[in-house]
Every structure is written in structure tokens, then in C-alpha cells.
C-alpha positions in Angstrom: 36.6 -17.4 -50.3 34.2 -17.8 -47.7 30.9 -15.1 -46.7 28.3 -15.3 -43.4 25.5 -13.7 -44.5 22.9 -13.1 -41.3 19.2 -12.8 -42.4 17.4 -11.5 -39.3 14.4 -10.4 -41.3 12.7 -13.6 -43.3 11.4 -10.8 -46.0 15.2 -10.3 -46.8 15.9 -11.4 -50.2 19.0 -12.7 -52.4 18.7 -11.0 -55.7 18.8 -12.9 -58.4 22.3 -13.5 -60.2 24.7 -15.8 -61.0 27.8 -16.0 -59.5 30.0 -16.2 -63.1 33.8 -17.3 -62.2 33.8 -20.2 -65.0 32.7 -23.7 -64.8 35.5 -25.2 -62.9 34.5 -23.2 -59.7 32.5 -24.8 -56.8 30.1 -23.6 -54.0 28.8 -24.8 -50.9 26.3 -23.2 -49.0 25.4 -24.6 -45.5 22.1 -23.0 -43.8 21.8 -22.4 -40.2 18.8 -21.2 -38.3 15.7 -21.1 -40.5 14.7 -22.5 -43.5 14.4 -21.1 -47.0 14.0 -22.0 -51.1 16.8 -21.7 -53.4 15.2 -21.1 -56.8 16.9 -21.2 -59.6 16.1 -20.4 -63.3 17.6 -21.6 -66.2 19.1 -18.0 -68.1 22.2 -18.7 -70.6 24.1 -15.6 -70.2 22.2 -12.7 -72.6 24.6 -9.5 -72.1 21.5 -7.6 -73.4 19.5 -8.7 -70.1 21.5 -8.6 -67.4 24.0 -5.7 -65.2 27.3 -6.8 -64.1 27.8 -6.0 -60.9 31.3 -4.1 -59.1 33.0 -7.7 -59.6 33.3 -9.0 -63.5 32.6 -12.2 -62.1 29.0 -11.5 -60.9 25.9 -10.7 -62.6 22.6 -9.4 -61.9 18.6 -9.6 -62.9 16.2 -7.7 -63.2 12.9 -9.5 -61.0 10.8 -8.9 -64.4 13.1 -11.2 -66.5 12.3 -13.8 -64.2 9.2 -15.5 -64.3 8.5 -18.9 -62.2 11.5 -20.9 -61.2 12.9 -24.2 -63.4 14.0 -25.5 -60.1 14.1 -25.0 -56.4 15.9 -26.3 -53.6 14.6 -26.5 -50.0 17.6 -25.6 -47.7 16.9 -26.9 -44.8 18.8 -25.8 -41.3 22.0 -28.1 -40.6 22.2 -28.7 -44.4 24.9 -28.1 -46.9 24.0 -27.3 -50.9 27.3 -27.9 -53.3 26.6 -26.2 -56.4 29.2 -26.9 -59.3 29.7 -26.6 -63.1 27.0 -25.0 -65.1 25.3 -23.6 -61.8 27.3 -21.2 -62.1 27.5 -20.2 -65.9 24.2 -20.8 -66.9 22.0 -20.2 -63.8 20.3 -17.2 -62.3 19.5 -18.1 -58.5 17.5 -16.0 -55.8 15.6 -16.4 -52.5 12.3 -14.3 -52.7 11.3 -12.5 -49.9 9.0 -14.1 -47.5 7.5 -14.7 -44.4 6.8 -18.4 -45.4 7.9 -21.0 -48.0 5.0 -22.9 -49.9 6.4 -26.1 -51.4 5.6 -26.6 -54.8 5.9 -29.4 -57.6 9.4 -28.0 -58.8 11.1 -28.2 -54.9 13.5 -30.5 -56.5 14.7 -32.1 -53.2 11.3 -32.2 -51.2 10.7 -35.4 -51.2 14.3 -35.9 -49.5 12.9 -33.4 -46.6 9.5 -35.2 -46.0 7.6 -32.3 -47.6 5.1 -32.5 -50.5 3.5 -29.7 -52.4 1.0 -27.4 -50.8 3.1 -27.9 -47.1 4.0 -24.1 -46.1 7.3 -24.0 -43.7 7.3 -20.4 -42.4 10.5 -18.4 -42.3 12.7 -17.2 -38.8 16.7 -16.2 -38.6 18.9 -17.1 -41.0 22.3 -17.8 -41.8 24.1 -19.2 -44.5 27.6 -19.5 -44.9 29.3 -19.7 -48.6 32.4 -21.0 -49.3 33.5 -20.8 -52.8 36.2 -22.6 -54.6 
């Protein structure tokens, strides 16, 4: 399965879920265009918490469950994320909305990108392109 999702407006957001489907299944996600970060918090499944969405392989958060993230990754444009195994089970991920991107301690991969904490990267078109296995 593969999706293009455009994001013409940087205040777009991904609401936070986790994409459910078992933990053999893969992702990739390859950004285009703009920058963004990938936060992800670390939510074992609570069917108390969370709304399923129209497929049973998909869930949703409520914002107010979520506080700050465990992790975030900064996607920068030309790069590919693969995502795998308990990613996918055990993780809620989101992209707030925002005009600009203020790396912080928990940017997982900044180091990698030649940013440090406290560098703000501000946000422009956006594509991103999922391909799920």
C-alpha cells in the first residue's frame, strides 16, 4: 500500500495514532519538500484511551492523552524513515502543527542532521510518501 499525502499549509497536522496491522508490518516514509518532526510517544495499546478509526487496523488519540514526546525524529527533505516492529503496536506518532520546528534534546537523529537543541528549522510544502508492507 502506498499514500502521497501533500501538506501545502506547514500548520497541517498528523494526528496522533498508531498505525496497528501487527508487528510483522513495515513502513517507510520518504519526505519531500520541507522539513518536519516525527514525534512519537511510547502508549501500549489502553482500549479505554483510544478510538479506532473506520479501519480496525488504525487507532486514534486524543491531543490531551499526549503530553511531551519519548522520541522525535527530524525528517529531513530527500530522506527516507523505515519504521518496523513495535512502531507500530506500541507507538502513538504525530506531527504538531507548526510554522517552525525547534529542535530539542529528545530529536533522536539530530546530531545525524547537523542540528543541536535550541536550532529552529521553519516549515514550507510538504510531501511525504508512505509505503507500507
Amino acid at each position: 500500500q502506498i499514500s502521497v499525502n501533500h501538506y501545502e499549509n506547514p500548520n497541517k497536522k498528523m494526528i496522533p495514532h498508531k498505525d496497528g496491522g501487527g508487528s510483522d508490518r513495515t513502513a517507510t516514509i520518504v519526505t519531500l519538500g520541507s522539513s518536519a518532526l516525527l514525534d512519537f510517544y511510547y502508549k501500549p495499546t489502553d482500549k479505554t484511551a483510544i478510538r479506532f478509526s473506520s479501519t480496525p487496523t488504525e487507532v486514534f488519540l486524543p491531543n490531551d492523552l499526549l503530553d511531551v514526546p519519548t522520541v522525535s525524529v527530524f525528517m529531513a527533505p530527500r530522506s527516507a524513515l523505515h519504521v518496523t516492529k513495535e512502531a507500530f503496536c506500541e507507538w502513538v506518532h504525530s506531527i504538531q502543527p507548526k510554522e517552525q520546528d525547534v529542535i530539542h534534546d529528545k530529536v533522536i537523529n539530530a546530531n545525524m542532521t547537523n542540528l543541536k537543541p535550541g536550532d529552529i528549522v521553519k516549515r514550507q510544502k510538504r510531501v511525504s510518501i508512505v509505503m507500507w508492507a
